[in-house]
N, C-alpha and C positions, 0 to 999 in steps of 0.2 A: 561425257565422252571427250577425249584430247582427241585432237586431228594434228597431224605436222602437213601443211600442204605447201610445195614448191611451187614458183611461177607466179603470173597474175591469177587475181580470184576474184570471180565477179559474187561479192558481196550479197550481192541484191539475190541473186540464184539460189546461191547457199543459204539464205534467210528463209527463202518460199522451199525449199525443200525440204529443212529444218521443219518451218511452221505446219507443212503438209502430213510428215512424216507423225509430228502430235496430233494432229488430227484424226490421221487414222488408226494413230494406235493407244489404247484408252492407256494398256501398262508403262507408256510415257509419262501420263499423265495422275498417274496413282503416288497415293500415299497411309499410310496407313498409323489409326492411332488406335490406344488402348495398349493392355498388358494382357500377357498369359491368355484365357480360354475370352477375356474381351474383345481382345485386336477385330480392327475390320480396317479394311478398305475404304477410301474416298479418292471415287474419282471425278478429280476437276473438269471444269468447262473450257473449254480448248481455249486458244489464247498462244500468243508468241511465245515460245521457249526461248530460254536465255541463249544468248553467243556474245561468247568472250573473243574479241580478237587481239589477236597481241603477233604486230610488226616487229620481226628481231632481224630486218632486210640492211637494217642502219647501224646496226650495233658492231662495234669494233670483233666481238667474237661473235656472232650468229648463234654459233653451234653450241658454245656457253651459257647464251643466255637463252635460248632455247632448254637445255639439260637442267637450268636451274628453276625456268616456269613449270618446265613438267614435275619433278621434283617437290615443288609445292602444290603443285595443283595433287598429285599421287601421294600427298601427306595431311590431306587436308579431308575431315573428316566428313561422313553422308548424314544426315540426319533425314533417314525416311517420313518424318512428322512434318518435311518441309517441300512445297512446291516450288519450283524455282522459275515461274512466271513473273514476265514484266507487268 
């Protein structure tokens, strides 16, 4: 998920509400492997979900370099075979 959030941001909140939110939801924390009538499901043991922050308060265009993280972040491919715990 991208978020664009304006203002201050207490880091530390949006971390425990993140980590909470895996907690109680197992389809955060799923992934699944195998082929055709194989595939199943593996759901992980809770654990921090990743958060990217990315500061674009200092950059000459903001709004620029914001258009161009999302842009990569919206091109950049899912591999469901993958958990993205630290």
């Amino acid at each position: 998920m991208l978020c664009r959030l304006r203002g201050r941001l207490d880091t530390s909140a949006l971390r425990a509400a993140i980590d909470d939110l895996g907690l109680r939801h197992e389809s955060l924390r799923t992934t699944f492997i195998g082929r055709g009538r194989d595939i199943r499901q593996v759901v992980h043991q809770t654990g921090e979900m990743d958060l990217v922050e990315i500061d674009v308060s200092h950059h000459v265009d903001p709004n620029g370099t914001f258009d161009a993280a999302l842009a990569t972040e919206l091109s950049t491919p899912i591999d469901p075979t993958q958990y993205l715990s630290n």
